[in-house]
C-alpha positions in Angstrom: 21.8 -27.2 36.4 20.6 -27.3 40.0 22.1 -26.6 43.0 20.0 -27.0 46.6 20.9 -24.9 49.4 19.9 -23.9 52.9 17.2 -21.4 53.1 19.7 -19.2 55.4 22.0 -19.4 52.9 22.5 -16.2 50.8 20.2 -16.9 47.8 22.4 -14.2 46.0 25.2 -16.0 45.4 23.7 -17.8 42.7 23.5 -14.3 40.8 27.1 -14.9 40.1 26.2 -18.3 38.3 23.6 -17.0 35.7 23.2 -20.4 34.3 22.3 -22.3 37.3 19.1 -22.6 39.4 19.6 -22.1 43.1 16.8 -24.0 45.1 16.0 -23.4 48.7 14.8 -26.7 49.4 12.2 -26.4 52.7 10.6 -23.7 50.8 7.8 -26.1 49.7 7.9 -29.3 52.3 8.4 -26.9 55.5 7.7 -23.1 54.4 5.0 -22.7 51.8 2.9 -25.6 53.6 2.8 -24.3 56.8 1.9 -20.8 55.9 -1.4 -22.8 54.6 -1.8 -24.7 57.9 0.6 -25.0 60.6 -0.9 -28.0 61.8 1.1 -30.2 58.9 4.5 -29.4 60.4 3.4 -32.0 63.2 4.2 -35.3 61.6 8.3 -34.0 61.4 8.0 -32.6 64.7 6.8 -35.7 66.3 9.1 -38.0 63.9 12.4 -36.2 64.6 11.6 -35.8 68.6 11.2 -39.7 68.4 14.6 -39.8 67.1 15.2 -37.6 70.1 16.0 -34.3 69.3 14.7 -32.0 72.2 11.7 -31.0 71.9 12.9 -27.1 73.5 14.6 -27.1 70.3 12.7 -24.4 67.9 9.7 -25.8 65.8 11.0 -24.0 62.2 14.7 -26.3 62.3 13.2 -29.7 64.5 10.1 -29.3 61.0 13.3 -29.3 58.8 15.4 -32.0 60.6 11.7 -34.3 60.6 11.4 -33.9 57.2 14.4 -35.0 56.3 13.8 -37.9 58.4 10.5 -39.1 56.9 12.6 -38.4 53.6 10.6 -35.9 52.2 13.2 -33.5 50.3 12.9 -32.7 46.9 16.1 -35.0 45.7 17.3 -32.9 42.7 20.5 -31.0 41.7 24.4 -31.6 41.2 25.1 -30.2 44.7 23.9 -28.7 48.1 24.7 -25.7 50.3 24.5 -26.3 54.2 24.3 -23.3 56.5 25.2 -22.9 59.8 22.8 -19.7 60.0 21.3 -17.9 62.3 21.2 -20.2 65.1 21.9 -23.6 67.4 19.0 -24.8 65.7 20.2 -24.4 62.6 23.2 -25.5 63.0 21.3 -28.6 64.1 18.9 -29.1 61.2 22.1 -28.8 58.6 23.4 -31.5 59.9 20.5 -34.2 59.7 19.7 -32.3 56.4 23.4 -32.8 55.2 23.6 -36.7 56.7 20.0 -36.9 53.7 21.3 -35.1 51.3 25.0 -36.6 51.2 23.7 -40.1 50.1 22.8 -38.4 46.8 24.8 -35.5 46.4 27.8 -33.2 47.6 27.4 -31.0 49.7 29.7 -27.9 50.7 28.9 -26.7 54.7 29.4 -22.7 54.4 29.6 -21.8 57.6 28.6 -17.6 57.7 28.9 -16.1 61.0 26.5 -14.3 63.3 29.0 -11.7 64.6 29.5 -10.5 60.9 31.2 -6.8 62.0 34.3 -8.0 63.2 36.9 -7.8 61.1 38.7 -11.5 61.9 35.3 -13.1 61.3 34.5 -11.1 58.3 37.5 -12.8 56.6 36.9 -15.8 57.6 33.8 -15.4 56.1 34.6 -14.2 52.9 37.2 -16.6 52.4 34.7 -19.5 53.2 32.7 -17.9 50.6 35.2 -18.0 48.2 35.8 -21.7 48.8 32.3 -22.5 47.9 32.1 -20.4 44.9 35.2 -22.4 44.1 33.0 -25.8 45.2 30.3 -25.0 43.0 32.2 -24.1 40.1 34.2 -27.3 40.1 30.9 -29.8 40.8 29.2 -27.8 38.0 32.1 -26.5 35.5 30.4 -22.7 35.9 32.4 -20.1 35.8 31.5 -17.3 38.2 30.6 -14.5 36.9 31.5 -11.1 38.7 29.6 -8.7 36.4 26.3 -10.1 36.5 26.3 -10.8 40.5 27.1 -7.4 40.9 24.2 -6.1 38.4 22.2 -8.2 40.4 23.5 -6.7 43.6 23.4 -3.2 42.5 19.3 -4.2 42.1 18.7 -5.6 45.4 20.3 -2.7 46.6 18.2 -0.4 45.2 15.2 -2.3 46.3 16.9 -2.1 50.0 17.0 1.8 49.6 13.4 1.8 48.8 11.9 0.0 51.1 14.0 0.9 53.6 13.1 4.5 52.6 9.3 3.8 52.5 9.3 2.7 56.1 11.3 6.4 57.4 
């Protein structure tokens, strides 16, 4: 009851599947790792520059694309959400992540804009989020659930107030 997805992606979503586990997968190869010692995000550096990506290219996305290179990914779940978020880079890293994670699973690429205040690409957005709420419900056979994404919403809402409110 699984679904993998791009740390970029909005982790939120899942609230509207209250029986499924949404897993942002670099969080333990790439993130957690390298907030103990930045020095082991070198071996995916160095392997996915010898595949030659640029090596301008920012370290957090060329980390991500090396290791899916070496093949380090947790492979689990029915499914996985790409992102196209925030950045080139990004966009970059999806799709070496995507070429890994297609061999053993679907993926859906939800592609969420940067410009998110203009009202063209705020449909287009929403639609494309529709279309993946759609995805996920027919690789899993969830049915989304409006009442507890918005209860979950209406929390992290609250919690934006506060802290938003502490820092004034």
């Amino acid at each position: 009851r699984i679904i993998m997805f791009d740390e970029m992606t909005m982790a939120q979503m899942m609230a509207g599947f209250p029986n499924l586990l949404g897993i942002p997968y670099q969080m333990i190869p790439v993130f957690m790792v390298s907030e103990m010692d930045q020095l082991t995000l070198i071996p995916y550096i160095d392997a996915i520059e010898s595949y030659g990506l640029p090596s301008d290219t920012c370290p957090l996305p060329t980390a991500e694309c090396g290791c899916a290179v070496k093949d380090e990914y947790p492979m689990c779940g029915q499914g996985f959400i790409a992102s196209s978020m925030p950045c080139d880079g990004s966009v970059m890293a999806t799709s070496f992540q995507d070429r890994r994670f297609s061999k053993f699973m679907p993926s859906y690429p939800l592609c969420m804009p940067v410009r998110y205040d203009d009202e063209d690409t705020t449909e287009m957005a929403a639609a494309d989020m529709k279309d993946c709420i759609h995805w996920v419900e027919g690789l899993t056979g969830e049915t989304w659930n409006w009442d507890t994404y918005f209860a979950t919403m209406e929390k992290m809402n609250e919690c934006t107030r506060l802290e938003m409110e502490k820092w004034e």
